[in-house]
C-alpha positions in Angstrom: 16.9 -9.6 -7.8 16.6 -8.5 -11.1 14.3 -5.7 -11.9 13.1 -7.1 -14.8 14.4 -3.7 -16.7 17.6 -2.9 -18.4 18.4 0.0 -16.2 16.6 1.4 -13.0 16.2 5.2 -12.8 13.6 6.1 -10.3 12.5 9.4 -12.1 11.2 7.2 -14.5 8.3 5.6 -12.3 5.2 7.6 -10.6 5.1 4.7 -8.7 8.0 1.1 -8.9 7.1 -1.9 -6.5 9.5 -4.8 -6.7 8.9 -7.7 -4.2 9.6 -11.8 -3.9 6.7 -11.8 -1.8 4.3 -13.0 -4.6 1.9 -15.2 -2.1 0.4 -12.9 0.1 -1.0 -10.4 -3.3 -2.4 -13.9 -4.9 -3.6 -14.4 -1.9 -5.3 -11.2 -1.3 -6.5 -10.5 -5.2 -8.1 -14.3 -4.6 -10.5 -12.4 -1.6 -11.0 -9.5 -3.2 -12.3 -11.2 -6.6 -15.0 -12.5 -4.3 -16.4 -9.1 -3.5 -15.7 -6.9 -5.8 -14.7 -6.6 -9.7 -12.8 -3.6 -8.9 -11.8 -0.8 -7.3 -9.2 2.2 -6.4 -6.1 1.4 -4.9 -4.1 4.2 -3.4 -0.4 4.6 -3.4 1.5 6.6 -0.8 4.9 7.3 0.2 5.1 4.5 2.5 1.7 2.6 2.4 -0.7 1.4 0.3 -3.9 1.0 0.7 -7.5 -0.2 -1.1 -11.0 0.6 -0.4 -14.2 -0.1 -1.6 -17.9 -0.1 -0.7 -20.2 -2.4 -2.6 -23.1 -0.7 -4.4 -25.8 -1.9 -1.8 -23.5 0.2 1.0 -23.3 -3.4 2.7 -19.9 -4.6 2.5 -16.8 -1.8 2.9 -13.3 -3.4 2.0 -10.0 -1.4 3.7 -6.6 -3.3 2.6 -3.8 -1.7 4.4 0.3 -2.7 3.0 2.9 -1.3 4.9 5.8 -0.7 2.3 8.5 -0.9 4.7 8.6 -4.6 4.4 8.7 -5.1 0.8 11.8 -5.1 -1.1 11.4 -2.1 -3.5 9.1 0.5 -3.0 9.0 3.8 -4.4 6.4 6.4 -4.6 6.9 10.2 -4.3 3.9 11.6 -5.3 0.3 10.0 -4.0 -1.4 8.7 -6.5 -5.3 6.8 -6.8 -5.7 4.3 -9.2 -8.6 2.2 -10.2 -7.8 -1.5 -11.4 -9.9 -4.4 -12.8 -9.8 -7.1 -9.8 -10.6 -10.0 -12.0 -7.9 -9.6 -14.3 -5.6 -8.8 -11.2 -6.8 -12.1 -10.0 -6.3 -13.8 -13.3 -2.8 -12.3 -13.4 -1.4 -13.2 -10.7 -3.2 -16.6 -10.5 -0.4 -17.8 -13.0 2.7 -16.6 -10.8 4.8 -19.1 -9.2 6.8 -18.8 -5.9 10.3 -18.5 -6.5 9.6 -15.9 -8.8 9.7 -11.9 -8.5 7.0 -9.5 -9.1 7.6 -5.9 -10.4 4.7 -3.2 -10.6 4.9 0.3 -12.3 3.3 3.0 -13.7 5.6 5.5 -15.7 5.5 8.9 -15.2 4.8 9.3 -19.4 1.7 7.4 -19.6 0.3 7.1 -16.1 -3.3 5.8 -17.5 -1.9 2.2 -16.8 -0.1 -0.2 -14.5 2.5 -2.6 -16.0 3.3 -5.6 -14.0 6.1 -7.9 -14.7 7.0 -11.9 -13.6 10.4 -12.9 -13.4 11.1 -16.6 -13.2 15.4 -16.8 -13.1 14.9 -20.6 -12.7 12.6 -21.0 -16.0 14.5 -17.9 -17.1 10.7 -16.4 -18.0 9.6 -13.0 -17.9 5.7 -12.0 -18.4 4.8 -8.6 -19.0 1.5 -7.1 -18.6 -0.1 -3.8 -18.9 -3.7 -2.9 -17.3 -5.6 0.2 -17.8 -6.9 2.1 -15.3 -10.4 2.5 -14.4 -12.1 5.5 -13.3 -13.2 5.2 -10.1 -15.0 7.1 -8.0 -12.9 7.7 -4.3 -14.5 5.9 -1.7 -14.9 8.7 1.5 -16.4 6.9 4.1 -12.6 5.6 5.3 -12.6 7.1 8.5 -15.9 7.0 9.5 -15.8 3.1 9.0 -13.2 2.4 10.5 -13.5 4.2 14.2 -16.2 2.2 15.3 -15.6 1.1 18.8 -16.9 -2.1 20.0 -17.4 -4.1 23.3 -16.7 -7.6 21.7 -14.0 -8.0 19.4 -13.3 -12.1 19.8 -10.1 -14.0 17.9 -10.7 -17.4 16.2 -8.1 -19.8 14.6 -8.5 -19.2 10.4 -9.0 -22.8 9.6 -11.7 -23.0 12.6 -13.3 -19.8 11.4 -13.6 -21.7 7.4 -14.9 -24.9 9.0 -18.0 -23.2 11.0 -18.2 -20.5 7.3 -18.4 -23.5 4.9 -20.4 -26.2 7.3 -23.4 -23.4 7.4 -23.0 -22.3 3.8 -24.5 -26.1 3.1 -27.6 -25.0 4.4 -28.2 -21.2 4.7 -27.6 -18.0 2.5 -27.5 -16.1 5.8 -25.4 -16.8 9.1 -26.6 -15.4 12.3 -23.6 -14.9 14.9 -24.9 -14.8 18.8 -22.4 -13.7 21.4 -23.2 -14.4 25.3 -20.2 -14.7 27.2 -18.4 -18.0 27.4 -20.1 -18.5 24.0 -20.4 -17.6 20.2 -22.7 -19.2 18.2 -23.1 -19.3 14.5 -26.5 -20.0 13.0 -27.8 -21.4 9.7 -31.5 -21.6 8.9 -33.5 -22.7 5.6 -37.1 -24.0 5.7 -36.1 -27.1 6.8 -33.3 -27.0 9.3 -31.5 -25.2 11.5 -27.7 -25.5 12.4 -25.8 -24.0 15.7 -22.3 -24.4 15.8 -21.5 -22.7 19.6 -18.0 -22.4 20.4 -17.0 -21.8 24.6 -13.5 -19.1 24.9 -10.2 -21.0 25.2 -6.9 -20.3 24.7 -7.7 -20.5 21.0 -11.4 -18.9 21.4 -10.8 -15.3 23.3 -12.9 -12.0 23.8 -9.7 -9.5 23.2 -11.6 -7.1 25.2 -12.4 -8.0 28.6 -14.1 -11.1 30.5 -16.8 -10.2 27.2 -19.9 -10.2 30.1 -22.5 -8.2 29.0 -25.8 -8.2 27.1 -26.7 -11.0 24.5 -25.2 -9.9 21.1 -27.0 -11.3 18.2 -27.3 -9.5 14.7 -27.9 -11.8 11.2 -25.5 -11.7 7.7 -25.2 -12.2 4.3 -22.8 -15.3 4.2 -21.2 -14.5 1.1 -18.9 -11.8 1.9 -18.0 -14.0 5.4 -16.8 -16.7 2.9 -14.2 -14.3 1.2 -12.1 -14.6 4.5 -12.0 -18.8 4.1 -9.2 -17.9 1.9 -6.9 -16.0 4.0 -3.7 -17.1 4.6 -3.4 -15.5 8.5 -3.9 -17.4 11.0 -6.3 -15.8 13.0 -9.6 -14.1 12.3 -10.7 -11.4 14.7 -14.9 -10.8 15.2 -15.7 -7.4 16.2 -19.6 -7.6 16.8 -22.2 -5.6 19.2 -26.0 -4.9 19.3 -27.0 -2.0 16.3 -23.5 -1.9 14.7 -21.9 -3.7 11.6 -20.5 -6.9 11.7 -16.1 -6.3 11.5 -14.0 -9.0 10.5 -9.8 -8.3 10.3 -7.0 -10.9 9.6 -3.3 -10.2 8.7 -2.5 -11.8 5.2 1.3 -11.4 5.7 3.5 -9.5 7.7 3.0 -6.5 5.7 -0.6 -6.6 4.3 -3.8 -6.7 6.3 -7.6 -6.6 5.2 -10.8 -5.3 6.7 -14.5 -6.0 5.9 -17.2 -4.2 7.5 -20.7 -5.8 6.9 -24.1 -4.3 7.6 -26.6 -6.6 9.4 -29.4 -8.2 7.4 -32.2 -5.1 7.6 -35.1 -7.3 8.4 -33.9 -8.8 11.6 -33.1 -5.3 12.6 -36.4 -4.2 13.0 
């Protein structure tokens, strides 16, 4: 793979990423340009990882990239970066597969992040170079994400952006109802309501137990449930109880995983 430089010194770079793997980060940049126009990512020795909380305190975004599966990775010092997600999105909205993908940030000017497509069949390379924002460091990380749950249920992706976009034709909100063998999403306007219920199967499960409990019913915002209609895993795990936040978690590749954690609508809380 060619590195898109003339020669590759790794005491040049703060941080060097070189990957193949272009799908998964249009994928992911796609999902996060729903929810957020930007935010700090944070570079480690062997992970990477982005977080965000929306300015309501509704929605918190954890992205979690295990480095050992990509190609090129290095990063000796950690480093926190703030980055435009629309023009990420824009970006890599033109990259092809086939292609490679370098990112960097030099250790001379480490105010921005230069990323690099290679294309050795249209013998192409496009350079860009993105300032960094200043960001303030979302703290809540591990707080977030220690909730512990009695129902945490797994649904196919494409089922999960069937029942998302099917109530989004008639509601702003979705209400999710859990009573064991059933989940049931609902969408109300003035007008009409709509229950799609789905009974466990071998594609349907409660990961946790036979799932027979109390009636679990909390109401959302649809929107940031819509972002995940775009994921490219294959499964979509619901963590939901009585008086918590709503968690939804789905593995984009092999090496890159997103998290959303969604307060409930306050006045059906009351």
């Amino acid at each position: 793979m060619s590195s898109g430089q003339p020669s590759f010194n790794p005491d040049d770079y703060e941080m060097y990423l070189s990957t193949i793997q272009i799908s998964p980060f249009k994928s992911l940049f796609e999902i996060l340009s729903d929810l957020t126009k930007e935010g700090n990512f944070e570079f480690y020795r062997n992970e990477i990882h982005f977080r965000h909380i929306s300015n309501s305190k509704t929605v918190y975004i954890h992205v979690g990239l295990k480095c050992m599966e990509i190609e090129k990775y290095i990063c000796k010092n950690n480093i926190v970066i703030g980055l435009s997600i629309e023009n990420l999105n824009k970006i890599f909205k033109n990259f092809k597969p086939g292609g490679s993908m370098n990112m960097y940030v030099n250790k001379q000017n480490t105010n921005s992040v230069h990323i690099e497509y290679i294309s050795k069949e249209e013998n192409t390379q496009v350079k860009f170079t993105i300032n960094k924002y200043d960001i303030a460091t979302c703290n809540i990380s591990n707080e977030k994400q220690t909730i512990i749950y009695e129902n945490t249920l797994s649904i196919p992706s494409d089922k999960y952006a069937e029942i998302c976009k099917s109530i989004k034709q008639f509601s702003g909100e979705i209400q999710l109802e859990y009573a064991f063998p059933h989940i049931t999403f609902r969408g109300t306007d003035q007008n009409i309501v709509q229950e799609i219920i789905l009974r466990q199967d071998e594609n349907f499960k409660n990961k946790k137990g036979n799932g027979i409990g109390s009636i679990v019913q909390q109401t959302f915002d649809i929107v940031p449930l819509l972002s995940f209609i775009k994921t490219t895993g294959k499964v979509v795990s619901i963590s939901i109880d009585n008086d918590k936040p709503l968690t939804l978690q789905t593995d984009i590749s092999k090496f890159m995983n997103i998290t959303l954690i969604i307060a409930p609508k306050d006045d059906h809380n009351t």
